[in-house]
C-alpha positions in Angstrom: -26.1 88.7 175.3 -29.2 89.4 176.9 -31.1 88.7 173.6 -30.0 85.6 173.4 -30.9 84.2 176.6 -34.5 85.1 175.7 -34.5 83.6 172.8 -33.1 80.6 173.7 -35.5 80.9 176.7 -37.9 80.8 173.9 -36.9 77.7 172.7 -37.0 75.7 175.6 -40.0 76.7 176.2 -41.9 75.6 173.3 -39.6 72.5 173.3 -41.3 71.9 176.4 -44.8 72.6 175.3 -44.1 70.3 172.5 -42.8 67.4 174.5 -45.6 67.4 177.0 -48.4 67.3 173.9 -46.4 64.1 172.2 -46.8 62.2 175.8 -50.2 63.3 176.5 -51.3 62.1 172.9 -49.5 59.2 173.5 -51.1 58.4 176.7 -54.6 58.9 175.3 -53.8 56.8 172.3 -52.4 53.9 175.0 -55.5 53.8 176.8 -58.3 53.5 173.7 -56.4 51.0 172.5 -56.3 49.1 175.6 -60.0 48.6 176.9 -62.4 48.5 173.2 -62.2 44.5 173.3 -64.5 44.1 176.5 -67.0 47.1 175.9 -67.4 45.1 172.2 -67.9 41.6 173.9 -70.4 42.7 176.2 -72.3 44.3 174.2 -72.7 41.9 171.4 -74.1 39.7 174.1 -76.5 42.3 175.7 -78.0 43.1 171.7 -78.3 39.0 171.0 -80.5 38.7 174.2 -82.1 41.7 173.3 -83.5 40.6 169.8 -84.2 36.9 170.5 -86.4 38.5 173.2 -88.2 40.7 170.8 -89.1 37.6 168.7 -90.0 35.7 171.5 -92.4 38.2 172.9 -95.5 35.9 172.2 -94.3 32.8 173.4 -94.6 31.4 177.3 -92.1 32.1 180.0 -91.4 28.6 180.2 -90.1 28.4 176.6 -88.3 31.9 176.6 -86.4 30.3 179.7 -85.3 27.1 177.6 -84.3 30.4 175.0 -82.2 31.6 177.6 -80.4 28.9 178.7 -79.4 27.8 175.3 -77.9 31.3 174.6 -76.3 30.9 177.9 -74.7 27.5 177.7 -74.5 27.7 173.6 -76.8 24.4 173.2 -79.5 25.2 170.8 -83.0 24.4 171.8 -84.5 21.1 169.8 -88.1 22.1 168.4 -89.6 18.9 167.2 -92.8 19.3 164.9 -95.0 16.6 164.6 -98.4 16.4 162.7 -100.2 15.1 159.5 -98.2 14.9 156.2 -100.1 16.4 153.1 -102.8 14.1 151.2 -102.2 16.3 148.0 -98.4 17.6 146.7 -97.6 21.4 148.4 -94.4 23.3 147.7 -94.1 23.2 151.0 -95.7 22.1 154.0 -96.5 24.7 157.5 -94.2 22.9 159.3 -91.3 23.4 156.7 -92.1 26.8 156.4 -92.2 27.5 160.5 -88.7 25.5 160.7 -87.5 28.0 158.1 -89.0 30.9 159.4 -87.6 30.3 163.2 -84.4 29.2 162.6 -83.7 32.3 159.8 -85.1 34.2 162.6 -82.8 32.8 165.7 -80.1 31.1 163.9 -80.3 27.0 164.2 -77.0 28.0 167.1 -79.8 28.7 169.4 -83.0 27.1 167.9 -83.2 23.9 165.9 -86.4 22.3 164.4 -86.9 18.8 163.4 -90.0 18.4 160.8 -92.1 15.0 161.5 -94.9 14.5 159.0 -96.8 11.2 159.2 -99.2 10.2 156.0 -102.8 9.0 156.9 -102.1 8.6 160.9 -104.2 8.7 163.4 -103.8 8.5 167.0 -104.6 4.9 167.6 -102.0 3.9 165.0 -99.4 6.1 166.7 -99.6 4.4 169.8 -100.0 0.9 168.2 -96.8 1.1 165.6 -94.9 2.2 168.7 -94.0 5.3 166.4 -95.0 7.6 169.4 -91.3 6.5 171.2 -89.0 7.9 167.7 -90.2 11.5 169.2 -89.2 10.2 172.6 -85.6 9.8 170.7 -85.9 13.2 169.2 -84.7 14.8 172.4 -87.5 17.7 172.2 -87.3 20.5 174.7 -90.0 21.8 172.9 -92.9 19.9 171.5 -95.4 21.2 168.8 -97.9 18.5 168.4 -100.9 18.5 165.5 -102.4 15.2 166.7 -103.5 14.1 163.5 -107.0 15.6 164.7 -108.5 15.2 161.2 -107.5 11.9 160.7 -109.0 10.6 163.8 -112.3 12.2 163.3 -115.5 9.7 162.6 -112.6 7.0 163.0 -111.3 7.1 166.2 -114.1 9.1 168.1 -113.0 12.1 169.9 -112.9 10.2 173.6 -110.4 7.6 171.8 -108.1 10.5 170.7 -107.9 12.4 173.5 -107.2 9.1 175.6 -104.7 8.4 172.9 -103.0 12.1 172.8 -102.9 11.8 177.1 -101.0 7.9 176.8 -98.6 9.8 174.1 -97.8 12.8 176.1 -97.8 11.0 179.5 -94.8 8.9 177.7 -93.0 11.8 176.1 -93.0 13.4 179.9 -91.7 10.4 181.6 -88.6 10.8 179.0 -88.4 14.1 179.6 -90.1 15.9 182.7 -89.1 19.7 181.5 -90.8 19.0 178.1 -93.5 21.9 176.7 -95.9 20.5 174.8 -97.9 22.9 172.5 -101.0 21.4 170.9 -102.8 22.4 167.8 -105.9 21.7 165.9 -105.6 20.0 162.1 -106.5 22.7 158.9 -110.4 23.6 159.2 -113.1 21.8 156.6 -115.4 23.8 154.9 -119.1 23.2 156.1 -117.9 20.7 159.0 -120.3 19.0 160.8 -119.3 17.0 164.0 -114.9 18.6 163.3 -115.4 22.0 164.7 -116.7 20.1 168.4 -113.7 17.6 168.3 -111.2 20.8 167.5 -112.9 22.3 171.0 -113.0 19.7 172.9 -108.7 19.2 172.1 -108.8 22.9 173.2 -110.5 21.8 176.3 -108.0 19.5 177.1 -105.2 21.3 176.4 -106.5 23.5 179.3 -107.3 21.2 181.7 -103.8 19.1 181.2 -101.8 22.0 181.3 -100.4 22.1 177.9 -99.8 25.1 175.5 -102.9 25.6 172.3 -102.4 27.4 169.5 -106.0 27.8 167.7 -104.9 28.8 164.1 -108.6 28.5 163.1 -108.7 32.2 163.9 -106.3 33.4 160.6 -108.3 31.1 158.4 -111.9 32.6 156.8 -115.3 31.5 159.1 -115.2 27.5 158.0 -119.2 27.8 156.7 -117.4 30.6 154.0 -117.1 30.2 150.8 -114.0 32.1 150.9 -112.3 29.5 152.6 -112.2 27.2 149.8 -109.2 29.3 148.3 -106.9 27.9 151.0 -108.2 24.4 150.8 -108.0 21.6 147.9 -110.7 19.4 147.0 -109.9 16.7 149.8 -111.7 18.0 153.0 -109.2 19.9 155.4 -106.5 19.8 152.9 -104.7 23.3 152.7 -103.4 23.7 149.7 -100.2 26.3 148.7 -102.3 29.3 150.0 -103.4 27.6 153.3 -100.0 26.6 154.0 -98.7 29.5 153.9 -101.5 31.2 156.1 -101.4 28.5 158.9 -97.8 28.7 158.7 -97.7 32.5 159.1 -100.3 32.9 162.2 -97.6 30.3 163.9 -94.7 32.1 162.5 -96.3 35.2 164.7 -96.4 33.3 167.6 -92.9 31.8 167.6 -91.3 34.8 166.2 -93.4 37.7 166.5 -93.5 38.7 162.7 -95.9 40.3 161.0 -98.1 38.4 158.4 -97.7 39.1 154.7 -101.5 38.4 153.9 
């Protein structure tokens, strides 16, 4: 008799042991299943800030703000290009290679870019055909103006185009009074004479009128070089595939931090 009280003792025992192991896996198994869906949320948020701020390590506080407030309210930021359109047939333009570049880079949900090319304008003709207001319309937060530099030059005079650029930018601010305006020089010209001073003096004013510069002069060869002529076709300051690529590259580092592939 007494045997069998122990081994039923036995078996109550590990009954019990048994039990208790079932609930306490159960339990556990309750409480992962319960909480992933927050921990996963949060931190796809904190890694999307954290690599749009890796590519945006070169630009200006006041654009890595607009950044961050289009993440935050999901309303991408408008990019609007604007500069010279090629005298001689590319694959593709700087300015359709940037737009690539940055929106593969950010996603078009955060950044989009609008590409505005104008053939053989210049400043004074911007103004006059009222075509300066269609960027007005464009909604930019962010503007990356290429004044058509070249174009102007022994035309227009320097004092003319920077009088024309400040009457253009003066507008697009009235429109929109949180607006950044980058500013940047037309493609170089081999052996330039009066150019190179006109490229400065946009520089200068840039500076003094509080506006962004990019001077992508600096990833091109020294513009009395022979060498340059490989990124330029026969019409002066005309990049051809080559320069396109290289002008579009030094801007692609400064938007989104990538390394060139010259």
């Amino acid at each position: 008799m007494k045997i069998w009280i122990n081994i039923l003792a036995v078996i109550v025992f590990i009954a019990a042991i048994s039990l208790g192991k079932v609930y306490w896996n159960n339990k556990v198994s309750e409480q992962s299943v319960s909480r992933p869906t927050k921990v996963e949320a949060s931190s796809d948020a904190s890694n999307a800030e954290t690599t749009w701020k890796e590519h945006a390590q070169n630009l200006p506080k006041s654009i890595k703000t607009k950044i961050q407030k289009a993440q935050q309210t999901k309303t991408p930021l408008k990019l609007v290009i604007v500069g010279s359109a090629p005298q001689e047939e590319v694959k593709a333009t700087w300015a359709e290679l940037l737009k690539k570049k940055i929106e593969d880079t950010y996603g078009s949900s955060l950044i989009q870019v609008d590409v505005r090319e104008y053939e053989d304008m210049t400043t004074l003709q911007f103004i006059k055909s009222d075509t300066y207001k269609e960027i007005a319309k464009a909604s930019p937060d962010v503007l990356l103006f290429e004044p058509f530099l070249l174009n102007d030059n022994g035309v227009v005079g320097i004092e003319n185009t920077l009088d024309n650029v400040d009457i253009i930018l003066t507008y697009l601010k009235r429109q929109n009074g949180q607006l950044v305006t980058i500013l940047q020089p037309s493609a170089p010209v081999y052996k330039a004479n009066n150019y190179p001073s006109d490229a400065k003096a946009l520089e200068d004013f840039a500076k003094e009128s509080g506006y962004e510069y990019i001077n992508h002069w600096k990833a091109w060869p020294d513009y009395h070089s022979e060498k340059i002529s490989a990124y330029l076709t026969q019409a002066p300051g005309q990049p051809n595939d080559k320069g396109e690529q290289l002008w579009a590259q030094y801007l692609a580092h400064y938007f989104t931090n990538s390394k060139s592939s010259q």
